[in-house]
C-alpha positions, -999 to +999 in steps of 0.1 A: +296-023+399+303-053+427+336-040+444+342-065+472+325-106+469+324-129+497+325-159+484+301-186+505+325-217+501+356-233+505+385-252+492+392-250+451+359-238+443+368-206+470+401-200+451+390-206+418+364-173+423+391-155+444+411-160+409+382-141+388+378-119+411+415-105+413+418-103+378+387-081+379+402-060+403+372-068+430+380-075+465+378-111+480+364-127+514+364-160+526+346-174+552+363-204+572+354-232+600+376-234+625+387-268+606+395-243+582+413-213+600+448-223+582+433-235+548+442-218+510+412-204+507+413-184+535+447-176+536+444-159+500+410-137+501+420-104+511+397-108+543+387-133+560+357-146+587+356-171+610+324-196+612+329-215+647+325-247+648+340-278+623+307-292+607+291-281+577+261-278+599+270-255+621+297-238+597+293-235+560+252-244+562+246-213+585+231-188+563+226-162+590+260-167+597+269-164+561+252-131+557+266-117+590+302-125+579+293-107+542+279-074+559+306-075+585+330-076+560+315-048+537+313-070+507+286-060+483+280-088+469+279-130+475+290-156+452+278-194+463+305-214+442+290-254+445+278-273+468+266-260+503+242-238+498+247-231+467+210-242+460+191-230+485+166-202+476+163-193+516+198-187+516+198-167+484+168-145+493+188-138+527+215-122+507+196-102+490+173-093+518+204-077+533+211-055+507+238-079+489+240-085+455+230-123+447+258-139+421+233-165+407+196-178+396+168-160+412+156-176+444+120-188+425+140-205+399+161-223+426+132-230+442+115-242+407+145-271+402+160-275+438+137-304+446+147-334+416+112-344+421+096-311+412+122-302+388+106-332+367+070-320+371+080-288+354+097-304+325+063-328+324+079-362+339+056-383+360+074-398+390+081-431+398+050-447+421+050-477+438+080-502+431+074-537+416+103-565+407+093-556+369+110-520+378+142-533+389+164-515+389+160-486+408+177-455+416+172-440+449+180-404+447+176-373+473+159-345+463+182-317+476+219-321+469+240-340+448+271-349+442+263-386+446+253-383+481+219-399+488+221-423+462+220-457+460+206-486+435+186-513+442+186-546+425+158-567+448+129-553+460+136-565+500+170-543+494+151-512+490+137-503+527+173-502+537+183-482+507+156-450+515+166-451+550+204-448+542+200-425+514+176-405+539+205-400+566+233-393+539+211-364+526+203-346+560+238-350+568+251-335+538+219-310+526+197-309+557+170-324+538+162-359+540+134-358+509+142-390+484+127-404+455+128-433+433+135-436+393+147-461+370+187-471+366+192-465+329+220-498+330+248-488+307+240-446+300+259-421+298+259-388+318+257-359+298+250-324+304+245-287+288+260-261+302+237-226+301+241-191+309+212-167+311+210-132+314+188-106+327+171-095+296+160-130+282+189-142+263+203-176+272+230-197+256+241-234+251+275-238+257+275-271+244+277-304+262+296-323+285+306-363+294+305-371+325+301-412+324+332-417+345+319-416+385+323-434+415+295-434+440+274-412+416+300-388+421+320-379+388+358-384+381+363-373+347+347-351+327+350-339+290+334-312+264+325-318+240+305-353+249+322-375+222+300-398+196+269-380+197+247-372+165+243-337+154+203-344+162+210-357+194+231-320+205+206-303+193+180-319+209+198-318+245+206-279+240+174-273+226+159-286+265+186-269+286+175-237+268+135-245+274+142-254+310+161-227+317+134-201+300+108-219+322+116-208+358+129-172+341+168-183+352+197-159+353+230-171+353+253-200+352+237-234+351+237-272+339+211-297+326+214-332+332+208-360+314+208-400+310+210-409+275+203-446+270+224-469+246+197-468+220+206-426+221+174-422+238+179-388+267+162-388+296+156-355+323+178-359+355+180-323+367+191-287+369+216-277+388+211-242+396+246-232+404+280-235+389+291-273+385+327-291+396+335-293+357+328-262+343+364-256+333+360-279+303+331-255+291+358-228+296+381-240+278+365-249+248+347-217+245+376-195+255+355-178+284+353-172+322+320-179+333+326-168+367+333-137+352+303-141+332+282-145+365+297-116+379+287-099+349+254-107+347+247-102+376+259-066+377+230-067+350+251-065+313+237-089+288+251-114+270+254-110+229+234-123+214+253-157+203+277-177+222+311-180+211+328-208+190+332-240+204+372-248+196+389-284+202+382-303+231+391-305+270+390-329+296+390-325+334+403-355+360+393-346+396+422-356+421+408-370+453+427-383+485+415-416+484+423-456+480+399-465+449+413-501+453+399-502+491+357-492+481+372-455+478+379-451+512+391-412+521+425-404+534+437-380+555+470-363+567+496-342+554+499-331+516+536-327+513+535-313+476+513-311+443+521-300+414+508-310+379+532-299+350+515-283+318+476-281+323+456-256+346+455-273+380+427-257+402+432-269+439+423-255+475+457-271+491+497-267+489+522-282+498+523-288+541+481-281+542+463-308+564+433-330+545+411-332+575+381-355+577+354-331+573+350-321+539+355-336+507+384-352+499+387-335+457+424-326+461+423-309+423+414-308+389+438-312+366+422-298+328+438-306+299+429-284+264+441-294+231+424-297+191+416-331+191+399-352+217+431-377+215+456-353+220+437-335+254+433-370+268+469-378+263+482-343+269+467-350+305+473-382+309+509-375+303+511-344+330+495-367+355+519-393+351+546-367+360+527-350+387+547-345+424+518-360+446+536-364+482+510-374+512+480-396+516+474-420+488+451-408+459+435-417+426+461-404+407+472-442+389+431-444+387+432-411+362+462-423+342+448-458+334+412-445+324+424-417+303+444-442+287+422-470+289+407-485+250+371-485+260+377-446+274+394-434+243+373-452+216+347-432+232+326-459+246+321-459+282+292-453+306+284-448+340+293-486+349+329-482+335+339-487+368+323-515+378+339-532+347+372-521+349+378-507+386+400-541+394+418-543+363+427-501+369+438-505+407+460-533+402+493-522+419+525-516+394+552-498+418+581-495+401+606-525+411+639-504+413+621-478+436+634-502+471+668-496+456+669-463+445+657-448+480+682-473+497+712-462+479+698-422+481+705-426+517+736-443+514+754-420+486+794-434+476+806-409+502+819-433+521+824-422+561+858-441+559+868-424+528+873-429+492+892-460+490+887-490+505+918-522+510+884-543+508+847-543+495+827-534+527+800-560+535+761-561+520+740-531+533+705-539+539+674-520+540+637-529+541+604-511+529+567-514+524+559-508+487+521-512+478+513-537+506+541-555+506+576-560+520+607-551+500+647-560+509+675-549+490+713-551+494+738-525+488+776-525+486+803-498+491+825-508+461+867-506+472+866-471+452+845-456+477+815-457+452+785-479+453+772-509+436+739-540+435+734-568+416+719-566+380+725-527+378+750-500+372+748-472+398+758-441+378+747-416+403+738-418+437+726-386+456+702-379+482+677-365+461+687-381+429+697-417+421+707-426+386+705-464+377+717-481+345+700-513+335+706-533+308+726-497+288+696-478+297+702-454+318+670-440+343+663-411+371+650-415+398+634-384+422+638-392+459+619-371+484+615-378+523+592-363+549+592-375+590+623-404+588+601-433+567+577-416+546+595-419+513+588-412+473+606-422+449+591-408+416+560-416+416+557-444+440+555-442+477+575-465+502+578-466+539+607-471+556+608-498+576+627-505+608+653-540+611+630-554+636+595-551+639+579-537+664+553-567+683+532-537+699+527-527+665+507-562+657+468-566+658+455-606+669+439-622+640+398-608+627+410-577+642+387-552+627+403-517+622+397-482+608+401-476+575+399-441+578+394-415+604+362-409+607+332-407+629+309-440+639+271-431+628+253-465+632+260-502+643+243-531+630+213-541+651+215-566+671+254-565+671+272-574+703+297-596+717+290-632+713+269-627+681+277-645+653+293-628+617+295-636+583+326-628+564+314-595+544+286-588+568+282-549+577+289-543+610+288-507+613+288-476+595+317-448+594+310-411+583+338-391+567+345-367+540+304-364+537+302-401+534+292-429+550+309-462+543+303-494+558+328-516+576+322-552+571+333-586+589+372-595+583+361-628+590+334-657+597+333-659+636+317-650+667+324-615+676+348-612+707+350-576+713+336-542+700+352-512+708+331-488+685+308-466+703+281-447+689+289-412+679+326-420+687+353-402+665+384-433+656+413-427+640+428-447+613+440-480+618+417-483+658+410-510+667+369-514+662+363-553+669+374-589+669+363-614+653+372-654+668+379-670+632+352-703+632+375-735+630+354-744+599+374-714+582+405-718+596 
């Protein structure tokens, strides 16, 4: 019987197995980078080891280190959660070289599907050789990994050197192996995947499937279970190859098959990921099981019976990332004031007050919805992210509520390119117009400093805020009865953390929260506070180019220096964060006048990289 698990991870995937494992009654350890000294994960294991260092390279990819911290902590056994290295048969034999017991596949079957390449040779598909126009488009993929990272398409043959280098670099970055291949982009599949779980003794099940057409970057959003709109033949024929791929390398435990299926219904092989996947609470809930608890289980060595359970209703899973989908997805980092997410399971690896730092991931949540009808889970989620509390950096959140809601989404008809269809249509900003108002008039209740009456109406107040880019003024008056009042509404209630507003005999509420003076929230919009007179240190000269993010500056363009000429849109250089890189283009067309940006260099938000002189021709 395992008695104590380490758990080789972090963030929500860390607390999700902590979870399991306390309702088990097994002891928990984390292991934590000194990024990660204050983080939930550790802070909720019941003991927890420190990895020196901040980057996954010298932190969570240390499997010696990993090891150490399990012996040292006297856990008998190690559990890999996602990611990491979570596929890596070294790391896995390591574990159980030192006595530990292994909570996944067996290192040859890791081995057997951890490259994508020979993952395909085993299921009999013949790689991609030598590219032509004729096999445009192209995916370039790396071997090791996923999550999106060391992916790109190509569209023109000349494009593709640049694509293998870059997809190179992202995947020994993020998986210390810079392997890549190339296949064909299946324009307009879907993604859809079987969940399995093997045991010891030969059994293995197909817990049905999963749609996951909804990414960004590669990287999945939204996922659901059952995949909607296939034919009967078409599940069967996708569990039917999980369940031989799985009985090919002899695997034990919890794992997913991946495939592309075509428009025409045609499936083609992606993977196996040998490890538990980001999504597999839909699985969970429509079967009504744990499968961490099923790893832990198996591999305590109990077998399975010999039929999975009943597949009941459906559920759908939004992931909840800090990040601006409206500005190419770029990361954000600061404080997380609050989270919560009324009425559906919320797994997360922050609270409210944790720091998002730059060197992970930036998946805040997921939110997972569960309900008997398809319909009614996507609204039933829709609805409790709507009226979720989501106080600090911006995130996808108005993303996840427009696509669950979205006709092609709900019809059942989308693909991988849904957003690359849709994405400006979803990001276009709605704040709510009385939000200005409302956080005016919370800071100004009718509790007048001179009293309740008044001989005379005082004069207009005036307050001014930055609501989704742009700059709001509104006007206020203390009414002779000590109370307040604006044009166009009825103020029925004016607190500090509540402001009641009647428009047109409909009466609405309005939450009001504030953090550091000008950071304010006003349901579910966000404002900043903004001073009476600007402050001119605060202003950048014109083709000023500056940090989206915080993040760390990997390459330049070649070539680039002052004096060179730019083209409006033209890469300049290339910023690393969250296990990303993301290029920073030319504001402008000009002649560039300065370049702060050194190699190697870690920038904050908003520094200033380079200038760009505006050419007269554009002006």
């Amino acid at each position: 019987m395992i008695t104590s698990v380490l758990v080789a991870n972090r963030g929500e995937i860390a607390c999700r197995i902590f979870r399991t494992c306390r309702e088990l009654g097994i002891r928990t350890v984390a292991v934590h980078s000194d990024a990660d000294e204050n983080a939930l994960h550790a802070r909720v294991a019941d003991t927890a080891v420190r990895l020196p260092g901040a980057a996954p390279a010298e932190t969570y990819l240390r499997a010696d280190l990993v090891v150490k911290a399990a012996v040292s902590a006297g856990a008998d056994a190690v559990h890999p959660g996602y990611g990491f290295l979570s596929e890596n048969a070294d790391f896995a034999r390591a574990v159980i070289d030192a006595g530990l017991v292994w909570i996944g596949p067996p290192p040859e079957a890791i081995e057997a599907m951890a490259s994508k390449t020979r993952a395909k040779e085993l299921m009999g598909i013949a790689p991609l050789g030598e590219v032509t126009d004729s096999d445009l488009p192209v995916l370039v993929k790396a071997a090791a990994g996923g999550g999106g990272r060391g992916m790109l398409i190509v569209r023109r043959l000349e494009e593709l050197g640049a694509a293998l280098e870059g997809a190179r670099a992202e995947a020994a970055s993020a998986f210390g192996d810079g392997e890549v291949f190339v296949e064909p982009y299946v324009e307009g599949g879907r993604h859809v995947e079987v969940q399995v779980l093997a045991d010891a003794h030969g059994t293995v099940w197909a817990l049905g499937t999963r749609d996951c057409s909804l990414q960004r970057r590669h990287q999945k959003v939204i996922e659901e279970a059952p995949a909607p709109g296939l034919s009967e033949g078409l599940v069967e024929e996708l569990c039917a190859l999980a369940v031989r791929a799985a009985h090919a390398v002899s695997y034990v435990g919890a794992g997913t098959v991946e495939f592309l299926v075509a428009p025409g219904g045609r499936a083609h092989f992606l993977e196996m990921n040998t490890r538990l996947q980001v999504e597999h609470p839909v699985t969970e809930a429509v079967f009504g099981i744990d499968l961490v608890a099923e790893q832990i289980r198996v591999a305590e060595g109990h077998a399975l019976e010999e039929r999975p359970p009943r597949a009941r209703g459906h559920a759908v899973e939004a992931r909840l990332y800090a990040e601006d989908p409206a500005a190419e997805w770029a990361p954000q980092t600061g404080t997380l004031h609050r989270l919560t997410v009324p009425g559906v399971r919320l797994d997360t690896g922050y609270e409210g007050g944790d720091e998002i730092g730059v060197h992970y991931d930036p998946m805040l949540a997921k939110a997972i919805a569960h309900a008997p009808t398809r319909a009614e889970a996507l609204r039933k989620l829709a609805g409790a992210l709507e009226r979720a509390t989501v106080h600090g950096p911006a995130t996808n959140r108005d993303l996840l509520v427009r696509s669950l809601r979205h006709a092609e989404f709900t019809a059942g008809r989308m693909d991988t390119g849904f957003y690359d269809r849709h994405l400006a249509a979803l990001t276009t900003p709605t704040p709510d117009p009385l939000a200005p108002l409302a956080a005016a008039l919370s800071e100004a209740p009718g509790r007048s400093r001179f009293g309740g009456f008044r001989n005379l109406p005082s004069q207009p107040q005036t307050r001014r805020y930055a609501m989704a880019g742009e700059e709001h003024e509104v006007h206020y008056r203390h009414t002779r009865a000590g109370g307040l009042e604006a044009d166009g509404v009825r103020v029925v209630h004016a607190g500090a953390d509540l402001v009641v507003l009647e428009v047109d005999g409909v009466q609405r509420k309005f939450e009001v929260a504030r953090y550091g003076g000008d950071e304010v929230y006003v349901n579910a919009t966000a404002l900043k506070a903004l001073p009476r007179f600007p402050d001119p240190a605060a202003q950048h000269a014109p083709g000023s180019l500056l940090a989206p993010m915080p993040g760390t500056v990997v390459k330049v363009a070649d070539g680039l220096a002052v004096g060179a000429a730019v083209k409006a849109g033209e890469p300049l250089l290339w910023l690393e964060a969250m296990k990303m890189q993301h290029r920073i283009t030319a504001p402008a067309t000009g002649t560039l006048t300065a370049l702060h940006a050194v190699l190697g260099k870690q920038v904050e938000v908003n520094a200033l990289l380079a200038v760009v002189e505006v050419s007269q021709e554009d002006q």
